[in-house]
VOSEMI-902060 format. One record per residue (C-alpha): x negated, y negated, z negated; residue in three letters. Coordinates in pm, 1 decimal. Example, Ala and Ser with C-alpha at 12.3 -4.5 7.8 and 13.67 -1.06 7.14 Angstrom:
BEGIN
        c1        c2        c3  residu
   -1230.0     450.0    -780.0     ALA
   -1367.0     106.0    -714.0     SER
END
This chain:
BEGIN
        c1        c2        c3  residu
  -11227.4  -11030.6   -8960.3     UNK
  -11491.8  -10954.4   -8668.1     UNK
  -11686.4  -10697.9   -8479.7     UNK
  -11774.4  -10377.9   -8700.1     UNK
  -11605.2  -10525.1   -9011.9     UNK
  -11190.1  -10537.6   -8847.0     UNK
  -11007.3  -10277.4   -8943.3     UNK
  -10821.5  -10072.2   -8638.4     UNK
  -10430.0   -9913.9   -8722.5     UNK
  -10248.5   -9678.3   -8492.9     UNK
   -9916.9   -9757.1   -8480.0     UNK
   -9658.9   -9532.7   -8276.0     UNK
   -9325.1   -9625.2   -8183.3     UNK
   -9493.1  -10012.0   -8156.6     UNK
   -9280.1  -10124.7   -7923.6     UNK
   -8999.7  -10197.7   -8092.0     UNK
   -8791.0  -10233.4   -8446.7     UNK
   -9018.8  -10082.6   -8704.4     UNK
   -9352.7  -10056.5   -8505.0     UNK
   -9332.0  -10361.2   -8352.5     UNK
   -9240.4  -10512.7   -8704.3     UNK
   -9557.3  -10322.3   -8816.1     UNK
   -9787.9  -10443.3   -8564.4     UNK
   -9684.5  -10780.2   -8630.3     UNK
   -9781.1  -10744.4   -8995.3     UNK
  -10112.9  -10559.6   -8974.6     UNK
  -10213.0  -10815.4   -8697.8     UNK
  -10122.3  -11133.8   -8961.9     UNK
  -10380.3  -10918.3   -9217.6     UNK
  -10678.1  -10956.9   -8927.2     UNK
  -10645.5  -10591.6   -8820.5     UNK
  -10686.1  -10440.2   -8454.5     UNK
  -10355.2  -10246.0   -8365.9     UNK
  -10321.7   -9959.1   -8107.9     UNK
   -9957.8   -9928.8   -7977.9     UNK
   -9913.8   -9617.5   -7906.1     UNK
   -9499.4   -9584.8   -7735.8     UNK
   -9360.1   -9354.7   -7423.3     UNK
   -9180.0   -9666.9   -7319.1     UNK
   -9439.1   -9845.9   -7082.3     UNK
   -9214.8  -10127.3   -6949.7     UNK
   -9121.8  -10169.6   -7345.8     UNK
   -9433.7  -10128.1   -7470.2     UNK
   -9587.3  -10385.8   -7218.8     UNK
   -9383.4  -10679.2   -7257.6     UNK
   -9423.4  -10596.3   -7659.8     UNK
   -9732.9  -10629.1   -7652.1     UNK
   -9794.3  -10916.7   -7390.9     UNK
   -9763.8  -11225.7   -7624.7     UNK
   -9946.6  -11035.7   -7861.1     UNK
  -10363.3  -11098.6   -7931.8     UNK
  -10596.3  -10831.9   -8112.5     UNK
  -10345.4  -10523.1   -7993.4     UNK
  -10422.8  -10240.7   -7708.4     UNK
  -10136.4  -10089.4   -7585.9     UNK
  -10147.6   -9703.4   -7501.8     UNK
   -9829.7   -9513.7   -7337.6     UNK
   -9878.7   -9183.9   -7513.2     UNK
   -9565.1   -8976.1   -7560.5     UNK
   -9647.4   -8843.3   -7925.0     UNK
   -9442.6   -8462.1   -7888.2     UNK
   -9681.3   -8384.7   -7582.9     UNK
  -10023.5   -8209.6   -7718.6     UNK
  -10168.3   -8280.4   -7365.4     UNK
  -10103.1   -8678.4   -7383.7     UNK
  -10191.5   -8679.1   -7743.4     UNK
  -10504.2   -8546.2   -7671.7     UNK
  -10585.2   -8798.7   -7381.7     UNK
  -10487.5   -9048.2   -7595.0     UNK
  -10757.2   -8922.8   -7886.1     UNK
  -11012.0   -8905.8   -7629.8     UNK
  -10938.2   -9271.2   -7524.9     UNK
  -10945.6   -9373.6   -7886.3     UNK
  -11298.9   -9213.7   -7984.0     UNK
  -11463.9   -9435.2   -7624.4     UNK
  -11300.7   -9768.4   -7760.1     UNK
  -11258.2   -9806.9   -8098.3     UNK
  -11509.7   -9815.1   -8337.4     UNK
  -11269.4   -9690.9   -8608.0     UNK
  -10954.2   -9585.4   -8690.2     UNK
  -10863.9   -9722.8   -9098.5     UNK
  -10459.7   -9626.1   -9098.8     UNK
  -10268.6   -9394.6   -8904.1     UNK
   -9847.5   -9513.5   -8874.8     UNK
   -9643.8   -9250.2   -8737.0     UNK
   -9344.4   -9407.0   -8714.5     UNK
   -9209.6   -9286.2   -8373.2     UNK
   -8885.3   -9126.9   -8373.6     UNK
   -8562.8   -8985.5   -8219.6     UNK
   -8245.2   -9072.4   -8364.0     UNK
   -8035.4   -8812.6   -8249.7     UNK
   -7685.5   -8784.7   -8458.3     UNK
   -7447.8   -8475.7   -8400.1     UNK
   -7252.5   -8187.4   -8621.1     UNK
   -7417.1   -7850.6   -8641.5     UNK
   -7117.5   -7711.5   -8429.3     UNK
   -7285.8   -7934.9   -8120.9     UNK
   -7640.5   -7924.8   -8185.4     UNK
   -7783.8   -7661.1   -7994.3     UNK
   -8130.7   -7558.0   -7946.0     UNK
   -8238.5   -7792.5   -7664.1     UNK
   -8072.5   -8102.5   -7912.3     UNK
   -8241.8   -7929.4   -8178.9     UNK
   -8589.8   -7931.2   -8029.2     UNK
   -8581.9   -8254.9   -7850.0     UNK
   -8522.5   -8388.1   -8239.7     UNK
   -8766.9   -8176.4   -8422.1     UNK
   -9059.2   -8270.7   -8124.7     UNK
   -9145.1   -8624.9   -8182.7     UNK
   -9020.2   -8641.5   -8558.6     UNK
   -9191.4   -8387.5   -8679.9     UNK
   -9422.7   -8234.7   -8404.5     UNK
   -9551.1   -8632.8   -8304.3     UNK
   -9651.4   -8675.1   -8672.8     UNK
   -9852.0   -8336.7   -8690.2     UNK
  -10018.9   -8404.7   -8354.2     UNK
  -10129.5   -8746.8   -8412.8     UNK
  -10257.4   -8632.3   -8761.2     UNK
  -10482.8   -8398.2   -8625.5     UNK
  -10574.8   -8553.1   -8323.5     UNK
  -10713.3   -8861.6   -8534.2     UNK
  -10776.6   -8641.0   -8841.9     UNK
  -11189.8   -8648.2   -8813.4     UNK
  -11146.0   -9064.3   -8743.6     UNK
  -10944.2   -9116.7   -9026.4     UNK
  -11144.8   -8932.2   -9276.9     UNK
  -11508.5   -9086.1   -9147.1     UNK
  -11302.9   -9431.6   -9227.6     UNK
  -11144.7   -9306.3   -9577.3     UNK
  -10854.4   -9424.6   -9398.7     UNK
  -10505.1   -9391.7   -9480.5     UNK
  -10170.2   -9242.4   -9322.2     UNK
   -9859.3   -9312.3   -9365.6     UNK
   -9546.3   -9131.4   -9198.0     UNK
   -9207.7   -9280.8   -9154.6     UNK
   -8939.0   -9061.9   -9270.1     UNK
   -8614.1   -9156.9   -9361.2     UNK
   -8331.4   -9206.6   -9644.9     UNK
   -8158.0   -8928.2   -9465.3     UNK
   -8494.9   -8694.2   -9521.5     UNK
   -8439.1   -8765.6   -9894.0     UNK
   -8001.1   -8684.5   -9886.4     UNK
   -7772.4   -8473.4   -9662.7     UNK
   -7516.8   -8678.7   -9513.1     UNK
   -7296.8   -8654.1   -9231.4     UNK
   -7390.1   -8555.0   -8851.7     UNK
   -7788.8   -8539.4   -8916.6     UNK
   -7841.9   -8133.7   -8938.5     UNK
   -8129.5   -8188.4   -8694.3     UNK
   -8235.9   -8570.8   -8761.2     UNK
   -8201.8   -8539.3   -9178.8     UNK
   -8420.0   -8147.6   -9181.5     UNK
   -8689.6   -8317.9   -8933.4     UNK
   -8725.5   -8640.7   -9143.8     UNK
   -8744.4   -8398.5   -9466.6     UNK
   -8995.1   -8193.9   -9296.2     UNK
   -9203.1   -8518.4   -9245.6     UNK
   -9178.1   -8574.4   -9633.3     UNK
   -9336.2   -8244.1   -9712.9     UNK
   -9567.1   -8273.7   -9449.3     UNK
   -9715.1   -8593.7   -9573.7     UNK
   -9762.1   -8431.8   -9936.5     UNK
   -9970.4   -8153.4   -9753.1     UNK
  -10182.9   -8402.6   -9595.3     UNK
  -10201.2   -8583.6   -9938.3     UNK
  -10305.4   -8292.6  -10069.1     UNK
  -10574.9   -8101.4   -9813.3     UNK
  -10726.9   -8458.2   -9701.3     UNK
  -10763.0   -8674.2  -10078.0     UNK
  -11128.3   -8492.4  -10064.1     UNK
  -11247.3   -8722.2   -9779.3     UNK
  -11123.6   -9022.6   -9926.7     UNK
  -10793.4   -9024.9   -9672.8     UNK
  -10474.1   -9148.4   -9840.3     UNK
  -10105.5   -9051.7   -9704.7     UNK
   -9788.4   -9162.0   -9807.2     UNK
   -9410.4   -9140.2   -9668.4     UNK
   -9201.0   -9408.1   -9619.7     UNK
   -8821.5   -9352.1   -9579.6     UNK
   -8604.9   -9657.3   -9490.8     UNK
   -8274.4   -9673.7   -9583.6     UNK
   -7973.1   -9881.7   -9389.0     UNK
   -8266.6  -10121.5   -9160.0     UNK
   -8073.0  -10397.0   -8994.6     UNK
   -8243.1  -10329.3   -8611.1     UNK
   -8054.0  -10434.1   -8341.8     UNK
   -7901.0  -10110.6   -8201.7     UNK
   -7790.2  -10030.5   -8573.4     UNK
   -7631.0  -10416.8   -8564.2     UNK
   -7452.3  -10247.1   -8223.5     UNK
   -7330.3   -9963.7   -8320.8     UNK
   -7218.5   -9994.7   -8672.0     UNK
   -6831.5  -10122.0   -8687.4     UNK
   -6765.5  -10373.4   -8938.3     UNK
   -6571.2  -10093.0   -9157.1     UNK
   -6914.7   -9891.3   -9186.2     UNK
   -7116.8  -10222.2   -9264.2     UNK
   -6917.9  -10229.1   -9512.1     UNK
   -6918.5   -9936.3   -9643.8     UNK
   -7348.1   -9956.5   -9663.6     UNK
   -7315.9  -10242.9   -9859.2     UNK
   -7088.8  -10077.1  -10103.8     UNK
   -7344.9   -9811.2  -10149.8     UNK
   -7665.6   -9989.0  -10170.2     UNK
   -7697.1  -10200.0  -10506.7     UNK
   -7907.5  -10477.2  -10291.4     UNK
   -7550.8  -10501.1  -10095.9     UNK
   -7694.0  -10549.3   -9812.3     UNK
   -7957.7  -10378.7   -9528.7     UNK
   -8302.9  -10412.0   -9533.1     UNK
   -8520.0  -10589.5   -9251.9     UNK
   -8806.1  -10433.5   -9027.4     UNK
   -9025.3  -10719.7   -9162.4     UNK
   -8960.0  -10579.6   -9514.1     UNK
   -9077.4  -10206.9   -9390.5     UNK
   -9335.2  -10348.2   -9229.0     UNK
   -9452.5  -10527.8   -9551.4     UNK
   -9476.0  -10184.5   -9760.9     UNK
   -9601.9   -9973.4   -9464.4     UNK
   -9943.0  -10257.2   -9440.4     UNK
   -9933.9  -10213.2   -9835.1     UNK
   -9986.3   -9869.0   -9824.3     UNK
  -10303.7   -9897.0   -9603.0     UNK
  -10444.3  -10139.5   -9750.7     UNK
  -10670.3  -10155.5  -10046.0     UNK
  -10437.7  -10255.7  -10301.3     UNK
  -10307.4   -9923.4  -10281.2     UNK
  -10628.5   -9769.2  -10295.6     UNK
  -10493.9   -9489.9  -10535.2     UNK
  -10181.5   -9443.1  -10363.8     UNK
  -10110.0   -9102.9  -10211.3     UNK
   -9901.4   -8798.7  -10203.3     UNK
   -9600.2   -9061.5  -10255.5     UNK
   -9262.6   -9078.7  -10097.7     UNK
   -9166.7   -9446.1  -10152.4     UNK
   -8767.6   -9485.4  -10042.2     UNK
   -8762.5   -9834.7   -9896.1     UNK
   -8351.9   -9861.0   -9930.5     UNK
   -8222.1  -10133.7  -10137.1     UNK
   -8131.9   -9860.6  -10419.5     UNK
   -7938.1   -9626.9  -10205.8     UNK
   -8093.1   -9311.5  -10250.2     UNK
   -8083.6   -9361.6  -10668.4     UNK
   -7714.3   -9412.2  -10627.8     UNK
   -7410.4   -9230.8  -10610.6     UNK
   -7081.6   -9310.1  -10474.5     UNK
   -7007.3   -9655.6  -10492.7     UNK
   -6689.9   -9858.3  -10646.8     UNK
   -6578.0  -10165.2  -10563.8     UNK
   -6317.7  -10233.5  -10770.6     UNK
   -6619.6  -10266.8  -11041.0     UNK
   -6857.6  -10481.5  -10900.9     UNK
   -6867.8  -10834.4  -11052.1     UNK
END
């Protein structure tokens, strides 16, 4: 693709796990990507050895730089075909420690981010029949342990894509919700002890964690046009954990 005819995604989060996976995918497909990230030194050497993307620092909770970031948008790109609003905090506490402040800082780029960057792009989106789709997460779809603020936010998101599903399918705009189950990133390779590796794979009937390459693969799905009558879904990208219950061991094989 060329000129008037390339498609253009906005991808937030794009500097890294996901996003970057994302970027990667839409940019193998011929698109244009914006990466859109609050991390500058991240963002820029993510997007150095990368052709066909313009980075944007643009912290997605603030209404001010969301705005500024719109306005850049409608001078240099002709079109905007798929919104991804994958940025994120993953913020993991008990209620009895997660006070308003924690709260907040959680609820402001999971769910605030997506509703900004939806309306600030709303008017581009629909003059493209674009599409949008919002990352949410397995723990959006089941209460577990330590995610009162992370798990409501990420459910929040869910509903929040069927409203857009819902008030935008008139001009042609499609949105959809992604929620990734166990995603082997690298801090999630860091932080998770052998015994809790272990205890994902027991759960999951893939037996084993999914890749950013593989989220990346159903995200560009969604926006493209083989999923041209896709929307209003919430599409668990998990290996089978959320349609499971507790695992057993002793029974597998």
């Amino acid at each position: 693709m060329s000129g008037a005819a390339q498609k253009t995604a906005v991808v937030t989060g794009a500097a890294r796990g996901i996003g970057l996976a994302t970027t990667r995918a839409f940019l193998a497909e011929g698109w244009r990507v914006v990466m859109i990230d609050r991390d500058a030194p991240a963002l820029e050497e993510a997007a150095a050895p990368l052709a066909g993307v313009d980075p944007v620092v643009c912290d997605v909770s603030q209404p001010g730089q969301v705005d500024q970031m719109a306005a850049y948008l409608a001078e240099t790109t002709d079109r905007v075909d798929a919104l991804v609003n994958n940025a994120g905090v993953a913020d993991f506490g008990p209620l009895a420690e997660t006070d308003f402040a924690r709260w907040r800082t959680v609820m402001e780029t999971n769910l605030d981010g997506v509703f900004l960057m939806s309306q600030a792009l709303r008017e581009a989106l629909c003059a493209a029949r674009g599409a949008i789709v919002n990352i949410a997460s397995i723990s959006g779809l089941r209460a577990s342990t330590l995610r009162v603020a992370y798990g409501t936010s990420k459910a929040a998101v869910k509903h929040l894509t069927l409203q857009q599903a819902a008030e935008l399918g008139e001009f042609g705009v499609r949105a959809n919700c992604v929620c990734p189950g166990p995603v082997a990133t690298k801090l999630a390779m860091a932080v998770h002890t052998p015994d809790i590796i272990a205890a994902y794979h027991d759960a999951i009937p893939l037996n084993r964690y999914g890749t950013e390459e593989e989220l990346a693969n159903v995200i560009c799905f969604l926006c493209s046009e083989k999923a041209s009558y896709v929307t209003g879904q919430i599409i668990a990208v998990d290996g089978g954990f959320e349609a499971t219950g507790i695992g057993l061991p002793s029974l597998r094989g």
